[in-house]
SESERO-813439 format. One record per residue (C-alpha): y, z, x; residue in three letters. Coordinates in Angstrom, 2 decimals, decimal comma. Example, Ala and Ser with C-alpha at 12.3 -4.5 7.8 and 13.67 -1.06 7.14 Angstrom:
<rs>
+---------+---------+---------+-----+
!       y !       z !       x !   r !
+---------+---------+---------+-----+
!   -4,50 !    7,80 !   12,30 ! ALA !
!   -1,06 !    7,14 !   13,67 ! SER !
+---------+---------+---------+-----+
</rs>
This chain:
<rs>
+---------+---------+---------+-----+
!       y !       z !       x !   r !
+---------+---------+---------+-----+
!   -5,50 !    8,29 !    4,45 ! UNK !
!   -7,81 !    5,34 !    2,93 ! UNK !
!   -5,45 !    2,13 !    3,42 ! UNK !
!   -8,03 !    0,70 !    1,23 ! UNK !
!   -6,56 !    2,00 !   -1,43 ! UNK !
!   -2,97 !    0,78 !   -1,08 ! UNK !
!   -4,12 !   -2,98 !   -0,53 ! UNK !
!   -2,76 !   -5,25 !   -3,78 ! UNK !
!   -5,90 !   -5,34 !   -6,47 ! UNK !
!   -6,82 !   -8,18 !   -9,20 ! UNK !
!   -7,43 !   -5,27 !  -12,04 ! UNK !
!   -3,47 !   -3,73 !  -11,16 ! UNK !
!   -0,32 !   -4,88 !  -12,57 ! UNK !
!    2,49 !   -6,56 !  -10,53 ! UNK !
!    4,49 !   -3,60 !  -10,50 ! UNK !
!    1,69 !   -1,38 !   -9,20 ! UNK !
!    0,76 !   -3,64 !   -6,71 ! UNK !
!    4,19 !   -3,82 !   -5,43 ! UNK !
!    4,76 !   -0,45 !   -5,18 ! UNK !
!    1,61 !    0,50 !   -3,36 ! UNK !
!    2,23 !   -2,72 !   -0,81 ! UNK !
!    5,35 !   -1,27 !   -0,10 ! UNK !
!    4,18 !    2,26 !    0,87 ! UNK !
!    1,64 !    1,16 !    3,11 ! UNK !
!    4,07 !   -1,45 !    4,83 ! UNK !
!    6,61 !    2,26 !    5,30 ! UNK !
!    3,46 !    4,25 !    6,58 ! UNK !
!    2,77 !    1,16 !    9,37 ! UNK !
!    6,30 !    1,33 !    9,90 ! UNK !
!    6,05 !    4,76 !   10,93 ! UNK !
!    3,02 !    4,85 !   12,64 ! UNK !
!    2,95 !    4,11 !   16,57 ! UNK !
!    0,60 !    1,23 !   16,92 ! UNK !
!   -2,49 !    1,92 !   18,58 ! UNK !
!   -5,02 !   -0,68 !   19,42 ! UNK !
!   -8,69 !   -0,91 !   20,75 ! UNK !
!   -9,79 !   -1,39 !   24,48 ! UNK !
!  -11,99 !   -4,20 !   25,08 ! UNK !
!  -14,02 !   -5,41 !   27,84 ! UNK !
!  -11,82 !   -8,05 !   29,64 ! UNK !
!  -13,21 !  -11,93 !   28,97 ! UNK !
!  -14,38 !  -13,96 !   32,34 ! UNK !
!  -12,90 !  -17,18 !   32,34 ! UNK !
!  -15,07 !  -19,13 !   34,71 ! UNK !
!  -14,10 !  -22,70 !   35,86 ! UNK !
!  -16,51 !  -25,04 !   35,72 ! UNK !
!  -16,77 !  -28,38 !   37,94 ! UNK !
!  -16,09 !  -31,07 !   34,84 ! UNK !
!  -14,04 !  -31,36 !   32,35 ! UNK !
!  -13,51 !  -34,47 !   29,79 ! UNK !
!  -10,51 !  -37,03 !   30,34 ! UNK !
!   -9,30 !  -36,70 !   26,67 ! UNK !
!   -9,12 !  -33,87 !   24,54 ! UNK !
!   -7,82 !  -34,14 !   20,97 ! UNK !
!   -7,07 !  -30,99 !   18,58 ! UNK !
!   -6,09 !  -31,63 !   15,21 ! UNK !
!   -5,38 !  -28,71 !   13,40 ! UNK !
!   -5,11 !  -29,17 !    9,70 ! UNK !
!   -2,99 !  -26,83 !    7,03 ! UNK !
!   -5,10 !  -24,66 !    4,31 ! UNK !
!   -7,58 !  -27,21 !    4,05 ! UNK !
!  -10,91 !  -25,95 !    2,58 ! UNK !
!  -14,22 !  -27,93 !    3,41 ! UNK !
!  -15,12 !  -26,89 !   -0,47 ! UNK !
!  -13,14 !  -29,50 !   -2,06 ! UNK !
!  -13,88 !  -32,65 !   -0,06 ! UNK !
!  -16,42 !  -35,15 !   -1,07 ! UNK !
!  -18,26 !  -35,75 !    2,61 ! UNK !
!  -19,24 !  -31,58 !    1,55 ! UNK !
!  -20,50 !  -32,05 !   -1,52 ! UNK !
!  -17,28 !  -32,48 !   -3,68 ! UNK !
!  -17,84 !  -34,10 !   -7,22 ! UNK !
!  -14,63 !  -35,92 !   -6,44 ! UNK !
!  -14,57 !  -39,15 !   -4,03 ! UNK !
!  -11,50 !  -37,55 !   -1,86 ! UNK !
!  -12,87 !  -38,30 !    1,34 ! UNK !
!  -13,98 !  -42,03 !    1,46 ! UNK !
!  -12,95 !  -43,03 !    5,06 ! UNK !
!  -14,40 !  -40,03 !    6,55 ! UNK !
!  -17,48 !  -41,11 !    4,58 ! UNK !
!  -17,94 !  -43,82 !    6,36 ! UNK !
!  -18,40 !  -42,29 !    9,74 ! UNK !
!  -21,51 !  -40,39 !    8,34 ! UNK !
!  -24,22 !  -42,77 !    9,61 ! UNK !
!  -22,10 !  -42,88 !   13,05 ! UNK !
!  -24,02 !  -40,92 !   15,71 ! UNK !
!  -20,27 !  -40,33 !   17,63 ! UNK !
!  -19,84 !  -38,16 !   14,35 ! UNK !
!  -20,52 !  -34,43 !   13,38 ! UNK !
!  -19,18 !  -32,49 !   10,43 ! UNK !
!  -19,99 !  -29,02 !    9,29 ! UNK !
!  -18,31 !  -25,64 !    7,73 ! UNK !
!  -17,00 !  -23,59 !    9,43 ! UNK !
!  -14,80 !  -19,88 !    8,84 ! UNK !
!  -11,46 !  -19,40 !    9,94 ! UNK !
!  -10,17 !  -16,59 !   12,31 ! UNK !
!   -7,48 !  -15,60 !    9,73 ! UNK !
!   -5,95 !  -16,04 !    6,50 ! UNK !
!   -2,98 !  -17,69 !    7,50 ! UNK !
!   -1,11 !  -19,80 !    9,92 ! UNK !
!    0,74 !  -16,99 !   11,87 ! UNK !
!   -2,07 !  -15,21 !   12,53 ! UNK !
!   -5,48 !  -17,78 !   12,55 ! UNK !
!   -3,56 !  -20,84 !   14,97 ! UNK !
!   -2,66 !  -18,11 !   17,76 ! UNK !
!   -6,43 !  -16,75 !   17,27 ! UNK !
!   -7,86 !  -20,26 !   17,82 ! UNK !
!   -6,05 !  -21,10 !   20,43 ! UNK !
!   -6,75 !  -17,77 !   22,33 ! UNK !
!   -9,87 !  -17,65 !   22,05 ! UNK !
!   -9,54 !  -14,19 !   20,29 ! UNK !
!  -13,06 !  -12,80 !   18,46 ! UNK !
!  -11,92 !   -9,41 !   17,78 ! UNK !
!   -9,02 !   -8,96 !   15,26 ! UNK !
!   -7,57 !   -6,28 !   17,36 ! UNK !
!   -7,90 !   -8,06 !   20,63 ! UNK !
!   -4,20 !   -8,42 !   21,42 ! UNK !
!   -4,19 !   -8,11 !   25,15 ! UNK !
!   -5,48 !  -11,28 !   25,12 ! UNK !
!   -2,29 !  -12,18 !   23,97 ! UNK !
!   -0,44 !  -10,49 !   26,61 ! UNK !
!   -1,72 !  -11,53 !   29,59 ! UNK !
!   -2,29 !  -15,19 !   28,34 ! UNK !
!   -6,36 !  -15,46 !   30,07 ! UNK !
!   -7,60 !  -17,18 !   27,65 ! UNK !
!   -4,50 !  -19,36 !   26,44 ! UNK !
!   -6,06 !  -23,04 !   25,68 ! UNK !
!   -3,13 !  -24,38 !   26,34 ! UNK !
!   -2,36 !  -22,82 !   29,79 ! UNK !
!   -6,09 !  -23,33 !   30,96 ! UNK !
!   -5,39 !  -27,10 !   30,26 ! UNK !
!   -2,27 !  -27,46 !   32,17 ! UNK !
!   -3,80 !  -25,24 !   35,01 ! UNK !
!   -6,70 !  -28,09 !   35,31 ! UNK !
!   -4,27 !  -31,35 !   35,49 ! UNK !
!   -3,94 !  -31,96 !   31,96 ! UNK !
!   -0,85 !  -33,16 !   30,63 ! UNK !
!   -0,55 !  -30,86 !   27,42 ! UNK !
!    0,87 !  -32,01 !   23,69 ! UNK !
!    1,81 !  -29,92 !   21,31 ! UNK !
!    2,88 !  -32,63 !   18,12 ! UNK !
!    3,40 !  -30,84 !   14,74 ! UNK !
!    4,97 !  -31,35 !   11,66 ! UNK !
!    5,19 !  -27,66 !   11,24 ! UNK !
!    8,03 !  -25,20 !   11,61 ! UNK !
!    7,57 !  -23,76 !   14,84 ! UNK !
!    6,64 !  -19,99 !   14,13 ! UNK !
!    7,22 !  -17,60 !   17,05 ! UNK !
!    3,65 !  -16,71 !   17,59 ! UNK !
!    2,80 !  -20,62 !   18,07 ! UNK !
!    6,44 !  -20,78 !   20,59 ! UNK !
!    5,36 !  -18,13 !   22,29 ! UNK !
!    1,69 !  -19,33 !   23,26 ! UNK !
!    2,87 !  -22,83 !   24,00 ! UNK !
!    6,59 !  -22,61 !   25,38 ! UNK !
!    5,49 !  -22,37 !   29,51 ! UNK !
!    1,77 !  -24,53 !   29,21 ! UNK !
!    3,04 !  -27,78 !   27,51 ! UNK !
!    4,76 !  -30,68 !   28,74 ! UNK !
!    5,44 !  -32,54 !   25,21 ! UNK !
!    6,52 !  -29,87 !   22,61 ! UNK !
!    7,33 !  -31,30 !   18,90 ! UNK !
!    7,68 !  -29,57 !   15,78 ! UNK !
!    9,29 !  -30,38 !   12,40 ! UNK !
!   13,24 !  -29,76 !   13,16 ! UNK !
!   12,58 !  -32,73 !   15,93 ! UNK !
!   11,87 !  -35,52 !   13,57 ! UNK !
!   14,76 !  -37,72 !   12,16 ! UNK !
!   13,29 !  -38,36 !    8,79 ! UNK !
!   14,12 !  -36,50 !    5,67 ! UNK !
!   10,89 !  -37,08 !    4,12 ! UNK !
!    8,57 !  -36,28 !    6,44 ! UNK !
!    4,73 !  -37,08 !    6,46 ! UNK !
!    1,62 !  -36,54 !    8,90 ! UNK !
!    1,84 !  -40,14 !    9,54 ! UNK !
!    4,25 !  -39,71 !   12,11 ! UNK !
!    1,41 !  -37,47 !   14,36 ! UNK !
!   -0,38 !  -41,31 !   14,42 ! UNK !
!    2,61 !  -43,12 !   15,54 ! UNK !
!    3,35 !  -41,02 !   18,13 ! UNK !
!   -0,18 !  -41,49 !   19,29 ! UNK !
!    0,22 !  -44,83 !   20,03 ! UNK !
!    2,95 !  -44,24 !   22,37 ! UNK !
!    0,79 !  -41,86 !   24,29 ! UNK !
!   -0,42 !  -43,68 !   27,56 ! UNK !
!   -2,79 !  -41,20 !   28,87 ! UNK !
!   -2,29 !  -42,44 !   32,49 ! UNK !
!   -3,80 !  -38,84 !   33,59 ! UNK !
!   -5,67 !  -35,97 !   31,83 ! UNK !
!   -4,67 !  -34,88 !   29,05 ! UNK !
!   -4,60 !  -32,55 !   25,91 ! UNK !
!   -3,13 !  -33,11 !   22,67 ! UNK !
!   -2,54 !  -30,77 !   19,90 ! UNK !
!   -1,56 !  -32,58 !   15,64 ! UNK !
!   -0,47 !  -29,76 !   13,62 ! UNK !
!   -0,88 !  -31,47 !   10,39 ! UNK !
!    1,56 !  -29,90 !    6,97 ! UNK !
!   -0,42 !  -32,03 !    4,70 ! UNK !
!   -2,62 !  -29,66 !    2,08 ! UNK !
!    0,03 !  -27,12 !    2,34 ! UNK !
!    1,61 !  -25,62 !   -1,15 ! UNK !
!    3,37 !  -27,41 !   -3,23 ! UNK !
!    0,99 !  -30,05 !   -2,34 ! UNK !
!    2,68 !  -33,17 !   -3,70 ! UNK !
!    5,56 !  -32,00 !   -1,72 ! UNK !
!    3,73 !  -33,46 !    1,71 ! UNK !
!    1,20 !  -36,18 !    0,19 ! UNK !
!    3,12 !  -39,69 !   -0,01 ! UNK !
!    3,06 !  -41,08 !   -3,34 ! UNK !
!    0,44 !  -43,47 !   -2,83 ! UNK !
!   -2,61 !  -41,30 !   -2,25 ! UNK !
!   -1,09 !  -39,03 !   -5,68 ! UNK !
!   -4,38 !  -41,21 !   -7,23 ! UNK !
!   -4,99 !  -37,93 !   -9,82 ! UNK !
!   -2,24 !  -37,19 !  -12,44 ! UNK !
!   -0,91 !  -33,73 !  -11,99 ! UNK !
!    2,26 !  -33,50 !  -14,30 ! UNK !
!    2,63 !  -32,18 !  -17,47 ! UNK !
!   -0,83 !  -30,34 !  -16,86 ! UNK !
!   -1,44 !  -26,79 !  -17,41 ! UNK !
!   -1,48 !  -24,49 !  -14,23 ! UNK !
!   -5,04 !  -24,71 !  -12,92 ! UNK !
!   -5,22 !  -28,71 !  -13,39 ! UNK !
!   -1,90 !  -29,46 !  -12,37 ! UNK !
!   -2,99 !  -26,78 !   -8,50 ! UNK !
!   -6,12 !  -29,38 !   -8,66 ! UNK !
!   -5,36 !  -32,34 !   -9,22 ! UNK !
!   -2,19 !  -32,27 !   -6,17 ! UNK !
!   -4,81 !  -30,53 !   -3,98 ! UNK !
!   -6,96 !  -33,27 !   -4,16 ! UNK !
!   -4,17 !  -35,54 !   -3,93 ! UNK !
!   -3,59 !  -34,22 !   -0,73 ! UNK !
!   -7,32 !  -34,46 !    0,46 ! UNK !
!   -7,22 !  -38,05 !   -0,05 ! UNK !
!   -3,91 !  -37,98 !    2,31 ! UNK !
!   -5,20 !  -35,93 !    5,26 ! UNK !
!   -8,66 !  -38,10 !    4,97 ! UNK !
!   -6,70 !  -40,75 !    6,09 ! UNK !
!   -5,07 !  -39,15 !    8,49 ! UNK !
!   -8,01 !  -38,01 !   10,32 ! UNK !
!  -10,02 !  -41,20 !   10,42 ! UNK !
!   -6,63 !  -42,92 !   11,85 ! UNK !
!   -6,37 !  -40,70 !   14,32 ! UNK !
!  -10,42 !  -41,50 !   15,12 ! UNK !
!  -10,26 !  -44,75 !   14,63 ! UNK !
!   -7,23 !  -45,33 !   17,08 ! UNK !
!   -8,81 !  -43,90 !   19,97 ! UNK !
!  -12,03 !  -45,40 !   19,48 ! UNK !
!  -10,24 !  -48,82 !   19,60 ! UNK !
!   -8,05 !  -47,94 !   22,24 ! UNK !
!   -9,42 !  -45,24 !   24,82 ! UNK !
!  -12,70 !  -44,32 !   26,45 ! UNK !
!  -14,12 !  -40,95 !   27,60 ! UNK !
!  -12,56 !  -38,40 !   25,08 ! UNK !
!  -13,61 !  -35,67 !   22,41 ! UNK !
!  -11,62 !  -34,99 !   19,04 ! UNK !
!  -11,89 !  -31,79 !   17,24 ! UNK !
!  -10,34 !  -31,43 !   13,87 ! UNK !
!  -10,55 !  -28,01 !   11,84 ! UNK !
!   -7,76 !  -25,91 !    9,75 ! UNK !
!   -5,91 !  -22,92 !   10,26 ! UNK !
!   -7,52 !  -21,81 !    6,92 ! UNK !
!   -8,57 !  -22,46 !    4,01 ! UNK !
!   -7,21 !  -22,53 !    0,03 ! UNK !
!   -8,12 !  -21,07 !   -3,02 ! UNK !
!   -7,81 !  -23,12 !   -6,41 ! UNK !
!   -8,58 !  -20,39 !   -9,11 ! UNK !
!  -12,41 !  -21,20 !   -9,71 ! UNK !
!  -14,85 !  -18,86 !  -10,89 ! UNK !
!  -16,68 !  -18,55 !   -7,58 ! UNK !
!  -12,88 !  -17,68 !   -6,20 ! UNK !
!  -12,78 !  -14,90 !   -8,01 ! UNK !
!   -9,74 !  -16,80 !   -9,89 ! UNK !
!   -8,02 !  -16,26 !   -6,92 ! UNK !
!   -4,79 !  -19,39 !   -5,86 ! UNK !
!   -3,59 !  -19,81 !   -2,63 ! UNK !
!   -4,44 !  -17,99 !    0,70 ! UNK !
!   -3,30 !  -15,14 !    2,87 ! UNK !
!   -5,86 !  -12,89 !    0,83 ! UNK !
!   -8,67 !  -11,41 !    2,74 ! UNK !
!  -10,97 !  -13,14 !    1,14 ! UNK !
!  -13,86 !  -15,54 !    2,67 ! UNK !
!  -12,80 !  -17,97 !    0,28 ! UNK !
!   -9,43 !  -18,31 !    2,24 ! UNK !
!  -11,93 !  -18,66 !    5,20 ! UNK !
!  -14,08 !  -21,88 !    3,99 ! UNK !
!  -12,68 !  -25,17 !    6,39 ! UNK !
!  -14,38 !  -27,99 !    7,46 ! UNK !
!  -15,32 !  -28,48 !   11,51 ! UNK !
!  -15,08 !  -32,36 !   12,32 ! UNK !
!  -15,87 !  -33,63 !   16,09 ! UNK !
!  -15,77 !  -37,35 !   17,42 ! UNK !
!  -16,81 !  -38,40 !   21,14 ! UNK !
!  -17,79 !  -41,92 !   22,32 ! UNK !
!  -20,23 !  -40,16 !   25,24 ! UNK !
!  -20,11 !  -36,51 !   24,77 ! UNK !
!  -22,84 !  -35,82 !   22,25 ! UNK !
!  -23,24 !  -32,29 !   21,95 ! UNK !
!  -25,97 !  -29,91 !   20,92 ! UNK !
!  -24,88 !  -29,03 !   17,43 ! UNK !
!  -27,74 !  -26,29 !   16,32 ! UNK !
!  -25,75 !  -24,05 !   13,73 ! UNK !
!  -25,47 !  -25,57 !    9,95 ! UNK !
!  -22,03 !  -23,95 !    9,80 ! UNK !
!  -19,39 !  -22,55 !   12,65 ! UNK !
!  -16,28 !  -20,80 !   12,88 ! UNK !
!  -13,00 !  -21,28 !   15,08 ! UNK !
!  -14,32 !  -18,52 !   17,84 ! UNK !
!  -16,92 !  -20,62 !   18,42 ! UNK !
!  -15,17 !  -24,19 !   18,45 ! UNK !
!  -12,66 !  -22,74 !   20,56 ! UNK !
!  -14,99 !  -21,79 !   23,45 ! UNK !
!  -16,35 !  -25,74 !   22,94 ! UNK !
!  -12,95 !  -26,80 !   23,68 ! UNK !
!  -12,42 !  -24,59 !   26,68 ! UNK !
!  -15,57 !  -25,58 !   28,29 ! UNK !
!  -14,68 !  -29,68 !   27,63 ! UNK !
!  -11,16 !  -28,75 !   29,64 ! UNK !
!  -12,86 !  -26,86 !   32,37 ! UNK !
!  -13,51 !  -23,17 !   31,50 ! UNK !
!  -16,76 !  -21,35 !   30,40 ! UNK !
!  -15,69 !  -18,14 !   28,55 ! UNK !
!  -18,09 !  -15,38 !   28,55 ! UNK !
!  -17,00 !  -12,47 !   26,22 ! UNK !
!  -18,60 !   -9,13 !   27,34 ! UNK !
!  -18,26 !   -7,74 !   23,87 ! UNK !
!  -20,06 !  -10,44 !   21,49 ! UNK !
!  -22,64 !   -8,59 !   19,38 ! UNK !
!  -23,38 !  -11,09 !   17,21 ! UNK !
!  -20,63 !  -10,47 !   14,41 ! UNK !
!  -17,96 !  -12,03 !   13,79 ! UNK !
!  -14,28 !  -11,29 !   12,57 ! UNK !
!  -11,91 !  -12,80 !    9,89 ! UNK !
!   -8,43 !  -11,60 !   10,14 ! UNK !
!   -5,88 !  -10,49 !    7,54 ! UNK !
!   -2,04 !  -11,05 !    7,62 ! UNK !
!   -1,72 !   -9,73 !   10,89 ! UNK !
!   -2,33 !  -10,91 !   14,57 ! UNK !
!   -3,76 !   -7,36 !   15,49 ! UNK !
!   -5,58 !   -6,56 !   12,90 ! UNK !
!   -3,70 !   -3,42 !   11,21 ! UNK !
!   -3,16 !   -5,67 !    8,12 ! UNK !
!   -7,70 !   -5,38 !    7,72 ! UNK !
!  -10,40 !   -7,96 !    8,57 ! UNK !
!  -13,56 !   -8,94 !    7,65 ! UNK !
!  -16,54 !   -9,09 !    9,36 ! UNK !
!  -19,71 !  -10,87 !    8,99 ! UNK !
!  -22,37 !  -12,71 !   10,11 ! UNK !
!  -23,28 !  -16,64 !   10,19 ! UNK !
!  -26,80 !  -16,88 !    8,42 ! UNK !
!  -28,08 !  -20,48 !    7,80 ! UNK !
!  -25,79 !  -22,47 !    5,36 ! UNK !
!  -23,69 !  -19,12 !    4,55 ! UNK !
!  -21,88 !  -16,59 !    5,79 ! UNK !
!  -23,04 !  -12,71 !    5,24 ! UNK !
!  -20,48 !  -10,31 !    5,02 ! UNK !
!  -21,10 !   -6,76 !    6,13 ! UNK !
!  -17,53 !   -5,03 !    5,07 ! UNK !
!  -13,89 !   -5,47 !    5,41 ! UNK !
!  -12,30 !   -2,31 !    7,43 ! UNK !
!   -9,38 !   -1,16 !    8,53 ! UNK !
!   -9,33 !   -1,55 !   12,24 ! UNK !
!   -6,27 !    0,23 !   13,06 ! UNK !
+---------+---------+---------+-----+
</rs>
């Protein structure tokens, strides 16, 4: 059978939709699941590795709709600041899935193919472990629910483990991931993970009042979805330069990486009047790549990335080249599911865009 034709379609009505989601979620059901061999990766240690490592991982944050990318709106004006600083890169980049359950366990993992689940079994390519396994004391700081495919990958490889039941406030903002940076004394190596909630739906739910600069209420749908989104860009921009701007003040010898799980869709014409994410979509793909260093100035010669690649930057800065014997030059984005039965994408990276050759089925 073509599972093609059960996937949810823009032309169908709800009821349609529904009904052919839920046969295809009974045929999965019944079907044993059977995935592709691949050529095991080489993880290869190498003889340096960089004091400080910083990962911020953002929420459905797409590079689209901020201003340092082109964005008509001034949502970004701290981070535009750091543009004539030679410490500072910034570029697109495509997500490895469509949402957080399934793209933050591909990051961190390394994982190119959407398939690709024994790395998840055996844990060789596990960021997290390969940092602990080279003297780094490991963070994991998030203001996330903690999802079992994130416990899983970071329960045994992290010393410092914080999610969103573990905060005592009621309201709670990203500004608590740059407080608890300042308690950080990084007395020995060491690797830090923010999981940012900020740009998550509804967005005025996690932006504090005083960056809601647009008026959103009383609007009609697709002003009131923009206006909080960009509300919320404004937030995480300050967020990100705080978190830059405290450890250039305060520590030497370190790299920060900020990216997002995925992206988010705000019903435009070029969407496909699409909201949201978790569609597989490029469009749910488009997030921005961010890196900071005081020293390490890399080689940046691709106008736009994607998380395999920035993931195999960060293994190499803790330690670890990763060769994978079955690159070909494509890449994958994921669907709803961690291997890949749910469809993917796959494509290219061509210049300032991304070509995509087809979205299959891979199961």
């Amino acid at each position: 059978y073509n599972q093609k034709n059960y996937f949810p379609k823009n032309n169908h009505l709800s009821y349609i939709n529904i009904s052919t989601t839920l046969i295809l979620a009974g045929i999965h059901a019944l079907q044993p699941e059977k995935y592709k061999k691949y050529k095991p990766y080489k993880v290869i240690k190498n003889h340096h590795s960089i004091p400080i490592v910083v990962v911020i991982m953002g929420e459905s944050l797409n590079s689209t709709y901020m201003n340092i990318f082109g964005y008509k709106q001034n949502d970004t004006p701290l981070l535009d600041k750091l543009k004539k600083d030679t410490n500072f890169k910034y570029f697109h980049a495509i997500s490895g899935g469509v949402n957080t359950e399934v793209s933050v366990p591909t990051f961190f993992y390394i994982k190119r193919e959407p398939d690709n689940i024994q790395l998840l079994k055996d844990n060789s390519t596990n960021i997290l472990k390969l940092a602990k396994n080279n003297g780094y004391k490991t963070y994991w700081i998030s203001t996330q629910k903690e999802e079992t495919s994130t416990k899983n990958m970071i329960k045994n490889y992290t010393d410092v483990i914080k999610t969103r039941k573990d905060w005592q406030k009621k309201k709670l903002y990203d500004d608590v991931l740059i407080e608890f940076l300042k308690h950080i004394k990084f007395d020995k190596k060491t690797f830090i993970v923010f999981h940012l909630r900020v740009n998550h739906s509804p967005y005025e739910d996690y932006t504090p009042l005083k960056y809601q600069k647009l008026k959103y209420k009383d609007k009609n749908y697709h002003e009131y979805k923009t206006a909080s989104y960009i509300n919320s860009i404004f937030y995480v921009d300050h967020i990100i330069y705080s978190i830059i701007d405290y450890l250039r003040t305060h520590q030497k010898n370190y790299v920060i990486y900020f990216t997002s799980d995925h992206g988010e869709m705000l019903g435009n014409r070029f969407e496909n009047w699409k909201y949201g994410h978790s569609q597989l979509d490029i469009n749910c793909a488009r997030v921005p790549f961010l890196y900071y260093s005081d020293k390490y100035h890399k080689k940046f010669n691709l106008p736009i990335y994607n998380h395999y690649l920035i993931s195999k930057m960060i293994a190499n800065d803790i330690g670890y080249k990763i060769i994978n014997p079955n690159e070909n030059g494509y890449y994958y984005l994921n669907g709803v599911n961690i291997g890949g039965i749910w469809g993917c994408l796959k494509y290219k990276l061509n210049q300032n865009n991304v070509d995509v050759v087809n979205t299959t089925i891979t199961r």
